[in-house]
C-alpha positions as CSV (number, residue, x, y, z in Angstrom):
1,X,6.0,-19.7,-22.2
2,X,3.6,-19.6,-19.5
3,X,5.8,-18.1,-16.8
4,X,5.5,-15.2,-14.5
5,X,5.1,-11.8,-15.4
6,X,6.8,-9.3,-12.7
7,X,3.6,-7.2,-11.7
8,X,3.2,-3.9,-9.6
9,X,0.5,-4.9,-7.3
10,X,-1.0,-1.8,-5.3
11,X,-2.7,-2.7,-1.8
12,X,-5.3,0.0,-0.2
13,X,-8.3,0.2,2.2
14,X,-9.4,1.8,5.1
15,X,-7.3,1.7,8.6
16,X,-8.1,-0.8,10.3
17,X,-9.1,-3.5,7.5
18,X,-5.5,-5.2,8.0
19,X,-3.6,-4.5,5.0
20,X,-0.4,-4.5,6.8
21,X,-0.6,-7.8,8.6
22,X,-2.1,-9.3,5.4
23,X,0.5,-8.1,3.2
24,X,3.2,-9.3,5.8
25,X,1.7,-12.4,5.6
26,X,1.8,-13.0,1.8
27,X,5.4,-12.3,1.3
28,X,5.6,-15.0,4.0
29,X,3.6,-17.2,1.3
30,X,5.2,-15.6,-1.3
31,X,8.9,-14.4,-0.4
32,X,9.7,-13.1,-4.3
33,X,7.4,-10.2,-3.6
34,X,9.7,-7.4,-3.7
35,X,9.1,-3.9,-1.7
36,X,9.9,-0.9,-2.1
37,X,11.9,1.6,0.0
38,X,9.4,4.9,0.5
39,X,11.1,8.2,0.8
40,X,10.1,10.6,4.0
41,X,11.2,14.1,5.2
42,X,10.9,12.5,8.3
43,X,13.5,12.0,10.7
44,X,14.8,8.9,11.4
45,X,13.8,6.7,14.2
46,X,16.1,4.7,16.2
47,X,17.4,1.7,13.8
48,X,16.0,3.1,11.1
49,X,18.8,3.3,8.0
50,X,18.5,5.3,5.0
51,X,18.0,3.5,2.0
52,X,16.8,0.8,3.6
53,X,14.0,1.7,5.9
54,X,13.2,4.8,4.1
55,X,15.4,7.2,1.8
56,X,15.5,10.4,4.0
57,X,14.9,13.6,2.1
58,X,15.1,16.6,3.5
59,X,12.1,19.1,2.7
60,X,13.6,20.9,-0.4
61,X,15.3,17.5,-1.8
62,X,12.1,16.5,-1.4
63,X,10.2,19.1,-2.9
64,X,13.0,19.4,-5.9
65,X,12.1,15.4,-7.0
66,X,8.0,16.2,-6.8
67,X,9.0,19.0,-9.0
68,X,10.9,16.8,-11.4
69,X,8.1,14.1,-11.5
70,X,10.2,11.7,-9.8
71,X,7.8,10.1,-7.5
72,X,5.5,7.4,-8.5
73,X,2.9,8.8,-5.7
74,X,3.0,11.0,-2.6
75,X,1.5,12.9,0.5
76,X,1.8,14.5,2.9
77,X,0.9,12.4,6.7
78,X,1.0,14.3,10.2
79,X,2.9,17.0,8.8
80,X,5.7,14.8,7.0
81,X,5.8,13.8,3.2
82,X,6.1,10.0,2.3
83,X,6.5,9.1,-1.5
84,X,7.2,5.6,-3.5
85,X,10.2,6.8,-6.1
86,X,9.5,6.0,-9.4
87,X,13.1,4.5,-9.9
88,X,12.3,2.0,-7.2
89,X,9.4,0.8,-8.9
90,X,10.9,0.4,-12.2
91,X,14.2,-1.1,-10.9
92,X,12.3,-3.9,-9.1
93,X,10.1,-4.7,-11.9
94,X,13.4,-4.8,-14.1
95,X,14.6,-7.1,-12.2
96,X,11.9,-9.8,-12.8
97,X,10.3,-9.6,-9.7
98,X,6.7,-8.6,-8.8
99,X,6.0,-6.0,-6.2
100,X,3.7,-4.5,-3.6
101,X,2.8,-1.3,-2.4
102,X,1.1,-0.7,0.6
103,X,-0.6,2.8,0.1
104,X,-3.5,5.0,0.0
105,X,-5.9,5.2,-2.1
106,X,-5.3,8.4,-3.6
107,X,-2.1,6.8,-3.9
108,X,-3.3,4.0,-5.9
109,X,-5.2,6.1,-8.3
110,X,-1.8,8.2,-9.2
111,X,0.1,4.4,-9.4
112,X,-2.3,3.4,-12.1
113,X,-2.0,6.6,-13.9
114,X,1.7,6.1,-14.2
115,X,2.1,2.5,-14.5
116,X,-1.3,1.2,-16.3
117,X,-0.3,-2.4,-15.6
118,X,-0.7,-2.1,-12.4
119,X,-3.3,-4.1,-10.5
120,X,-5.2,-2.3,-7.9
121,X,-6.5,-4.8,-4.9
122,X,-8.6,-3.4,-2.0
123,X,-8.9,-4.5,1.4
124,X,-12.3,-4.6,2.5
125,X,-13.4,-4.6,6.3
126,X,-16.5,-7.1,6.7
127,X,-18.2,-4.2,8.0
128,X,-18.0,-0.4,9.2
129,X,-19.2,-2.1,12.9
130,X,-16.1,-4.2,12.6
131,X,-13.6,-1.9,11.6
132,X,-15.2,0.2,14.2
133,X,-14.3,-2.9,17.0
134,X,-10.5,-2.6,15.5
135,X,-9.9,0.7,15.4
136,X,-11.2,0.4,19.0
137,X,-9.2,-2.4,20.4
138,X,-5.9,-1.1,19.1
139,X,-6.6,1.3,22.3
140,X,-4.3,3.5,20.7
141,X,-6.8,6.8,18.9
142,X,-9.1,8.8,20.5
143,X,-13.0,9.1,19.9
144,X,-12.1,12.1,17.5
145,X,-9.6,10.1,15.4
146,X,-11.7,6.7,15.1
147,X,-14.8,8.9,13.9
148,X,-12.2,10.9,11.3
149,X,-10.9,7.4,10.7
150,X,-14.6,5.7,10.0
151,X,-15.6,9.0,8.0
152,X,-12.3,8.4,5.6
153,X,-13.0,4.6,5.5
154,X,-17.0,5.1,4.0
155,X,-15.7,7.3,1.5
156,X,-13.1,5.0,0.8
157,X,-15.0,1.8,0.6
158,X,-17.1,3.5,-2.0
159,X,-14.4,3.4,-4.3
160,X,-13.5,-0.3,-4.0
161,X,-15.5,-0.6,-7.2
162,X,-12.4,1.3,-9.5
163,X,-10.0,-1.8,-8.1
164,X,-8.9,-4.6,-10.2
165,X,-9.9,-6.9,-7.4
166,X,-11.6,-7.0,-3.4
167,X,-10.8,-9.1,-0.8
168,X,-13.0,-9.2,2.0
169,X,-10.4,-9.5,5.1
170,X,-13.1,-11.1,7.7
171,X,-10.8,-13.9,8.3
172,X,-7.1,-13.2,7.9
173,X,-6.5,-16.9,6.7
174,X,-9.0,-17.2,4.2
175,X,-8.3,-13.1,3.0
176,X,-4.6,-14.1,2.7
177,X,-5.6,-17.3,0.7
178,X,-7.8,-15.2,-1.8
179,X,-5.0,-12.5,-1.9
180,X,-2.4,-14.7,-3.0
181,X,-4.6,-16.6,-5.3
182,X,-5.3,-13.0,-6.9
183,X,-1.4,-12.0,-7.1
184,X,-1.1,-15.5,-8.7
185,X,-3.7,-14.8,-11.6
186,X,-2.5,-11.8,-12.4
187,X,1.2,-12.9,-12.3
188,X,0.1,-16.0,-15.3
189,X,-1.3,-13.4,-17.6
């Protein structure tokens, strides 16, 4: 038939490498790319609406749908849990369209393990020096956090070989152009 297959696609790499801008510039180039909304005990921020910029849980609710296996992947971050629903992802998918989640990669490890179609794609840095630069110039972490950050990121980048694909991100242009060519392969299969 030879059209598109709705796929999970699973986007990870160290902070700093650019995965959000890059993935907010493919569903630019490629607007069917469907989201999903996370779920947080977190409270909201201002203009933030539940259900829509995140479902939020309080801590037992929470807790209760770990418990019952309801959550695709989760953690824990500064103290708050974030989690992609499992519902969300098979909804979306259901629906014919492909999707992308912008997570960890612990996270992408227990995606894969629950859906095995799903294609993992890291987001290299061209170098530890130039993630280094970035973490930097954001001028927003302190010495302590960009040396956590740059530990995390090594240990990280060693696993880039258990992804379905890499794409180096030294030029967001050309990293966006080899992303979507990669969503596009996989989508034709």
């Amino acid at each position: 038939m030879g059209g598109v297959t709705p796929t999970l696609f699973v986007i990870s790499g160290p902070s700093g490498a650019g995965k959000g801008t890059l993935v907010a510039l493919l569903r630019e180039r490629h607007p069917g790319l469907g989201l999903t909304v996370s779920a947080t005990t977190r409270e909201p921020r201002e203009g933030e609406v539940d259900g829509k910029s995140y479902y939020f849980l309080s801590d037992d609710e929470f807790k209760r749908r770990v418990d019952a296996g309801e959550f695709v992947e989760w953690a824990e971050v500064h103290g708050h849990a974030y989690g992609t629903l499992a519902s969300e992802v098979s909804s979306k998918l259901a629906s014919g369209s492909s999707l992308v989640l912008e997570i960890d990669v612990q996270g992408a490890f227990q995606v894969k393990e629950r859906f095995p179609d799903a294609v993992l794609v890291f987001i290299m840095p061209p170098s530890l020096e130039v993630l280094s630069e970035r973490l930097r110039g954001r001028g927003t972490e302190t010495a302590e956090s960009i040396e956590l950050r740059l530990a995390n990121a090594e240990r990280e980048m060693a696993l880039a070989d258990r992804y379905d694909d890499v794409v180096v991100n030294d030029d967001l242009d050309r990293a966006c152009d080899e992303l979507l060519a990669v969503i596009e392969k996989h989508e034709r299969n």
